[in-house]
Z-matrix of the N, CA and C atoms (Angstrom, degrees):
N
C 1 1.437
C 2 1.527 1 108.83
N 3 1.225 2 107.51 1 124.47
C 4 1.787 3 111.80 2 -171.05
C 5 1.825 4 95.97 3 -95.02
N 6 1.335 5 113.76 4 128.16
C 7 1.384 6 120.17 5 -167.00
C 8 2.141 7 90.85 6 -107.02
N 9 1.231 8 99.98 7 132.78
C 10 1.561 9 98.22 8 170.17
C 11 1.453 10 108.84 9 -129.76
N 12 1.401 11 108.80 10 151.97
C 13 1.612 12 119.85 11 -147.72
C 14 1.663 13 93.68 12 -118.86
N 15 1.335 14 122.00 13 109.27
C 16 1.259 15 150.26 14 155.23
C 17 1.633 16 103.82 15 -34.00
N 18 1.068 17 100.88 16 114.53
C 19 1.921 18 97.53 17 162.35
C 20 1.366 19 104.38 18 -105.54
N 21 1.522 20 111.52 19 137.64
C 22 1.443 21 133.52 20 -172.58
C 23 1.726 22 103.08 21 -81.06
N 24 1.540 23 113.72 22 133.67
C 25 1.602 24 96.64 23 -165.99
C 26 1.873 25 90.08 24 -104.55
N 27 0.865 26 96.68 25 148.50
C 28 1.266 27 110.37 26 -165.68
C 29 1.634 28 121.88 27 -88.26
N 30 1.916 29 100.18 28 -21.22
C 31 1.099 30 111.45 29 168.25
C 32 1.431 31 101.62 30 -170.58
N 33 1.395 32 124.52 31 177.55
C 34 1.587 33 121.51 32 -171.50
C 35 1.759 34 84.44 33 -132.23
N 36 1.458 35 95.96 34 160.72
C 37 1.705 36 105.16 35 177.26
C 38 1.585 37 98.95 36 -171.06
N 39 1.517 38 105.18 37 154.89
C 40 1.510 39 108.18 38 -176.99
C 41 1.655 40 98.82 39 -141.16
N 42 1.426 41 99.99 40 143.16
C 43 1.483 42 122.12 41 -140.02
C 44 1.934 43 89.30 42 -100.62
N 45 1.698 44 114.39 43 103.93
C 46 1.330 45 130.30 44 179.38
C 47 1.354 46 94.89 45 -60.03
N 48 1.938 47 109.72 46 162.16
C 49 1.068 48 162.60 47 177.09
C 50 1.748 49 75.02 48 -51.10
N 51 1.247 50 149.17 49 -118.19
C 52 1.209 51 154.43 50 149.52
C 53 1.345 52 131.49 51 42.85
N 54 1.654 53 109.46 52 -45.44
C 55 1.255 54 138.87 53 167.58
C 56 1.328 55 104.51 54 108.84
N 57 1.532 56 136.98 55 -5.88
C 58 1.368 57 143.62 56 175.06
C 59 1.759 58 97.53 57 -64.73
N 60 1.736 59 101.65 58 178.95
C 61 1.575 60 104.99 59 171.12
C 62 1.195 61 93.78 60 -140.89
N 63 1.478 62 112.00 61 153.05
C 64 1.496 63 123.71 62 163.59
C 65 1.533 64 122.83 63 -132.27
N 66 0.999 65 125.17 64 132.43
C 67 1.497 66 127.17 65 -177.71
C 68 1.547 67 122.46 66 -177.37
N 69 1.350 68 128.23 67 -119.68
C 70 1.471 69 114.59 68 -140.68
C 71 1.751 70 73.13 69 -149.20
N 72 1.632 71 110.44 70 133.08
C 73 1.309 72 103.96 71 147.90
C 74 1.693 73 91.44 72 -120.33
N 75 1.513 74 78.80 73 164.74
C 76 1.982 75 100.75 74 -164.76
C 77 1.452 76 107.58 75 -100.96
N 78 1.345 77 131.68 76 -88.55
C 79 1.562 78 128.54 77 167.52
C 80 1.347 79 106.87 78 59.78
N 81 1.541 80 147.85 79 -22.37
C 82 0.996 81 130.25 80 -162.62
C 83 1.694 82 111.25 81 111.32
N 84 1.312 83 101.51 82 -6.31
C 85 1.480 84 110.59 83 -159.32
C 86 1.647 85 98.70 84 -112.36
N 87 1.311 86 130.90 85 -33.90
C 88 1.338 87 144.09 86 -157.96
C 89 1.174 88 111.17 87 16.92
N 90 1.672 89 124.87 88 64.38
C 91 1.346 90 140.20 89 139.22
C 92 1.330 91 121.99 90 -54.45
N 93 1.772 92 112.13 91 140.05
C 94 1.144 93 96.45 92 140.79
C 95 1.644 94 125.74 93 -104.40
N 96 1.328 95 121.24 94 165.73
C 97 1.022 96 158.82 95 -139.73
C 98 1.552 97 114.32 96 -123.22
N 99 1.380 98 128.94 97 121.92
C 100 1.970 99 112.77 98 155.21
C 101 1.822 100 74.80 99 -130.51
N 102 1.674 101 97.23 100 144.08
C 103 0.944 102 122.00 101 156.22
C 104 1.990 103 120.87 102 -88.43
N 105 0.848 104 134.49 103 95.62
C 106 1.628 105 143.07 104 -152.83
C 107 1.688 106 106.21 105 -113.39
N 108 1.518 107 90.78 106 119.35
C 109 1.177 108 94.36 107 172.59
C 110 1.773 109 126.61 108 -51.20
N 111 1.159 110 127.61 109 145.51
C 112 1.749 111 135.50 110 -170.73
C 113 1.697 112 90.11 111 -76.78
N 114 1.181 113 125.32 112 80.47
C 115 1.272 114 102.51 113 131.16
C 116 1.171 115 167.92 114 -1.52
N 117 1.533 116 116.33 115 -53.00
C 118 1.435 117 144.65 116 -156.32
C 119 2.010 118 92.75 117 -132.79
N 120 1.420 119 91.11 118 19.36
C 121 1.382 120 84.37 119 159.81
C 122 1.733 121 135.74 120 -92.00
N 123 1.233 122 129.98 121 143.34
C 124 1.409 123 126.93 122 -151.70
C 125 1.462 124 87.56 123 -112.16
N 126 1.533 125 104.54 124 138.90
C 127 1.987 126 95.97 125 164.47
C 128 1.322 127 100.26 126 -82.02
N 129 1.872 128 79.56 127 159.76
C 130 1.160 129 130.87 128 -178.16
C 131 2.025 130 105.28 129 65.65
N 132 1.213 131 98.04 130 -9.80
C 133 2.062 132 103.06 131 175.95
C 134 1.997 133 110.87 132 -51.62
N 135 1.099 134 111.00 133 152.98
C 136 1.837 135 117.98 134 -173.72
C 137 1.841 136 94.18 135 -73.87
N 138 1.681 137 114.84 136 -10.17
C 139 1.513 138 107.86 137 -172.12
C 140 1.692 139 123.74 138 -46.23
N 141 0.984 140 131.11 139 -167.69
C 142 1.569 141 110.03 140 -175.63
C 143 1.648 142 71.70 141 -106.18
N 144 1.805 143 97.63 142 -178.39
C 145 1.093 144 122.82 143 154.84
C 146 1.576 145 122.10 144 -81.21
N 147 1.118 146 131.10 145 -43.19
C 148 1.251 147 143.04 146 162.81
C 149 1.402 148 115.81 147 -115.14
N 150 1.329 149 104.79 148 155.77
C 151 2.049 150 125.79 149 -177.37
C 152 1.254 151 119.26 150 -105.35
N 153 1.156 152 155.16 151 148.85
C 154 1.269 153 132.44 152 179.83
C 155 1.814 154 106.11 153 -129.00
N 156 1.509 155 112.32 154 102.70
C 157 1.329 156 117.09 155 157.16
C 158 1.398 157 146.95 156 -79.72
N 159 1.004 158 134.46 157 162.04
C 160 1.503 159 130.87 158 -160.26
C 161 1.528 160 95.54 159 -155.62
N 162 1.788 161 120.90 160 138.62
C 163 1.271 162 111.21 161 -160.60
C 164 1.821 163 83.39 162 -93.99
N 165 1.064 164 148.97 163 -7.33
C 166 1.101 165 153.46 164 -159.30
C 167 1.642 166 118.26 165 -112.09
N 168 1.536 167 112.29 166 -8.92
C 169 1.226 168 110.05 167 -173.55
C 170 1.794 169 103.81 168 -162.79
N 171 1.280 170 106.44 169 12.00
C 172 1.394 171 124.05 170 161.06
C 173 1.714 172 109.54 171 77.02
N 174 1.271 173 122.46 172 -110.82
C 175 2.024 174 138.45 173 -169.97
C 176 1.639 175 72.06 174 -100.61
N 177 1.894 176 105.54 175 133.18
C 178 1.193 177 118.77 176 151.55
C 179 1.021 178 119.04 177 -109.56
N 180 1.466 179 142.46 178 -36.95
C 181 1.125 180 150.03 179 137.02
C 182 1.247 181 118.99 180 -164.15
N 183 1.689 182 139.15 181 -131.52
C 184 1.450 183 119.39 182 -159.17
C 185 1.911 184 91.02 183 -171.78
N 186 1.466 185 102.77 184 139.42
C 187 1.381 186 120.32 185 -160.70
C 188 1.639 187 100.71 186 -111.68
N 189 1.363 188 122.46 187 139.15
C 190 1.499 189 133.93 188 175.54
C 191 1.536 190 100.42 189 -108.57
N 192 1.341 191 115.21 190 146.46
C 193 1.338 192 138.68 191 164.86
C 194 0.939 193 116.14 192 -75.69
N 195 1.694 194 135.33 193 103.16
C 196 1.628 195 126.51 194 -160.67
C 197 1.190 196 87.81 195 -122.08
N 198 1.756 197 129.24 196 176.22
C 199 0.849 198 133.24 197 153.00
C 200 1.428 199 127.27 198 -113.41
N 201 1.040 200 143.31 199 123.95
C 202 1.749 201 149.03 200 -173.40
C 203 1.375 202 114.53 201 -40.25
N 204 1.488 203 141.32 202 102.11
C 205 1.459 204 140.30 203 159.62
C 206 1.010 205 95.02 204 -14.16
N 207 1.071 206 126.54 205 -76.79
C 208 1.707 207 123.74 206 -122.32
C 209 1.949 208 101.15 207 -108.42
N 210 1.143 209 92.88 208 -35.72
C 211 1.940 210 93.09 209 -170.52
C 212 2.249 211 92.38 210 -92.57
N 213 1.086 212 103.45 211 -34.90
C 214 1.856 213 90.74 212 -168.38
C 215 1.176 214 111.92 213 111.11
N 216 1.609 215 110.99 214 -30.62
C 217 1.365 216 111.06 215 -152.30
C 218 1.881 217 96.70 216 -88.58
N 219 1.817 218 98.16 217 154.14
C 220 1.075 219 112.00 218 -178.92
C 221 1.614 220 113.41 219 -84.20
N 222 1.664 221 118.25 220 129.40
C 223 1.677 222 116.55 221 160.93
C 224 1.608 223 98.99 222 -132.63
N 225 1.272 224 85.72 223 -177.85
C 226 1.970 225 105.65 224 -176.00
C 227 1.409 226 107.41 225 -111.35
N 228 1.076 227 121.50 226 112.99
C 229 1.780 228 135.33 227 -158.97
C 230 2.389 229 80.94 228 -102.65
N 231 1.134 230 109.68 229 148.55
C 232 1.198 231 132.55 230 -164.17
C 233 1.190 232 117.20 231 -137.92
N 234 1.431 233 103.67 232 149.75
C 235 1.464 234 104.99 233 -162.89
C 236 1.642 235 105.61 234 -144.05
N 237 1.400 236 138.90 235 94.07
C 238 1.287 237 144.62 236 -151.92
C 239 1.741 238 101.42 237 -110.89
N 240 1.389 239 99.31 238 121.72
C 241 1.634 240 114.67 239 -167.74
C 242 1.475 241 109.73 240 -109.73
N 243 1.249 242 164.29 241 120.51
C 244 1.714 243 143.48 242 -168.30
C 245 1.058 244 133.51 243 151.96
N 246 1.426 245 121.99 244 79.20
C 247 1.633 246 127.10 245 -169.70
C 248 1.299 247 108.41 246 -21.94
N 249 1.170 248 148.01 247 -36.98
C 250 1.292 249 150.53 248 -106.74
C 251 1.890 250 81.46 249 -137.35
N 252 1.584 251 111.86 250 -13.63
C 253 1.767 252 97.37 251 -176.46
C 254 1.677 253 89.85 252 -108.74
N 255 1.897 254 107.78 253 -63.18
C 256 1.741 255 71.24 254 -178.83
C 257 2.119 256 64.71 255 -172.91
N 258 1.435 257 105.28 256 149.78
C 259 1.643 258 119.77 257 -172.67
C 260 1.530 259 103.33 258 -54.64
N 261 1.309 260 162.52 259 -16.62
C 262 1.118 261 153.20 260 176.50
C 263 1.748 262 102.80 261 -105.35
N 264 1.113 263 110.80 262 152.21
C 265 1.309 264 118.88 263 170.89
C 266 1.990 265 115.43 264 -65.02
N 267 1.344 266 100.43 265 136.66
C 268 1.606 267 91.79 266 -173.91
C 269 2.037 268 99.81 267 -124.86
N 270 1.579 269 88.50 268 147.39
C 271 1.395 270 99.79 269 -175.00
C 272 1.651 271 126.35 270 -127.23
N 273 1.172 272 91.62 271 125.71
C 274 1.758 273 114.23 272 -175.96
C 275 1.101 274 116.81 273 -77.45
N 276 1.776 275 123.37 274 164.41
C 277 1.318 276 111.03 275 144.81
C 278 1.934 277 88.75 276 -141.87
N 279 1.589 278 121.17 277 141.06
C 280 1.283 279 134.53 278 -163.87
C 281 1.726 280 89.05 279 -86.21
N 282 1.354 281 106.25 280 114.07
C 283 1.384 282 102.99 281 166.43
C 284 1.713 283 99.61 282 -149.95
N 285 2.000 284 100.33 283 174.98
C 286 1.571 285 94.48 284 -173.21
C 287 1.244 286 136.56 285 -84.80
N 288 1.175 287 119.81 286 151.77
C 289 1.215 288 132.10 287 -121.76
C 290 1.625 289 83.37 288 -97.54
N 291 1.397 290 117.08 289 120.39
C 292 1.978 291 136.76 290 177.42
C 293 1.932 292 94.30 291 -34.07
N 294 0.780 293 109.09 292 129.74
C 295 2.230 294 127.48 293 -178.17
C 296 1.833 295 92.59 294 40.94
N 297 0.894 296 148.62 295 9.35
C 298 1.212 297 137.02 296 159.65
C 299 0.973 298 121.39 297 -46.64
N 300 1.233 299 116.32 298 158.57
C 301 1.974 300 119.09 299 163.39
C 302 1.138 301 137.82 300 -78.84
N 303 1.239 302 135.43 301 179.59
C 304 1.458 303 117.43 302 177.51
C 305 1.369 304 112.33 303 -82.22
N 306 1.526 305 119.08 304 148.47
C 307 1.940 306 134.96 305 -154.21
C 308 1.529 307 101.40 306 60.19
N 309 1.171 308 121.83 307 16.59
C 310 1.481 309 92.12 308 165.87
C 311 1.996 310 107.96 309 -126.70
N 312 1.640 311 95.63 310 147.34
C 313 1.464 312 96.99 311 -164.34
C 314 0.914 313 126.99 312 -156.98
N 315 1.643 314 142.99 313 151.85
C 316 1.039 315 147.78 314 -143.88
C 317 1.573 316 116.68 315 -99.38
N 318 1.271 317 119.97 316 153.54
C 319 1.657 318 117.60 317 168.49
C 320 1.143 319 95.78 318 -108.92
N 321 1.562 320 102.33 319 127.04
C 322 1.562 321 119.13 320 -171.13
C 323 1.699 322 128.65 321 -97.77
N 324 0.994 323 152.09 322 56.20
C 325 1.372 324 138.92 323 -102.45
C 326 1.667 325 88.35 324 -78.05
N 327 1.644 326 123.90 325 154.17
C 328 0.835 327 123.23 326 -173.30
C 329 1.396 328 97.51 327 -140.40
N 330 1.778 329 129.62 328 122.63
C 331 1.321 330 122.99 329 -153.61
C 332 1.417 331 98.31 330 -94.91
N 333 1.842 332 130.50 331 5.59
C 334 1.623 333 122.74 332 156.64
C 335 1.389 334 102.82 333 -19.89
């Protein structure tokens, strides 16, 4: 019997006209969330590609554009900073969201 292990999504978000996302992180906190592209980003700089705000708890932290070993394909791996989510830093990766539609997507917890 092959047993498969459910990942808990941590928050849902749907990917704007823009290419940003906005939605709901869950945690206990039921914020919402826009994930916003970095601006004030410099090439080739360690800055993220995206920031993550919350009108309720201000800069949550900031997401990099990685690309997948094995598939090629490009996602935004996340990085959530915020007394108010939980004392250690917690880590995402933005992928699609289980019978969802297309731009809409899941926060994936990722135990990196």
């Amino acid at each position: 019997m092959e047993t498969k292990i459910m990942a808990q999504a941590l928050g849902y978000v749907t990917q704007t006209e823009n290419g940003e996302y906005e939605g709901t992180l869950a945690m206990g906190v039921n914020a919402r969330i826009r994930i916003a592209r970095n601006a004030a980003k410099e090439p080739g700089s360690k800055q993220p590609d995206f920031r993550i705000f919350s009108p309720q708890f201000g800069e949550l932290g900031g997401g990099w554009t990685r690309t997948g070993k094995t598939s090629g394909r490009e996602y935004v791996s996340l990085t959530l900073a915020h007394p108010m989510i939980s004392t250690r830093r917690v880590y995402a990766n933005l992928g699609p969201a289980s019978g969802g539609q297309d731009g809409e997507f899941a926060l994936l917890w990722n135990a990196a």
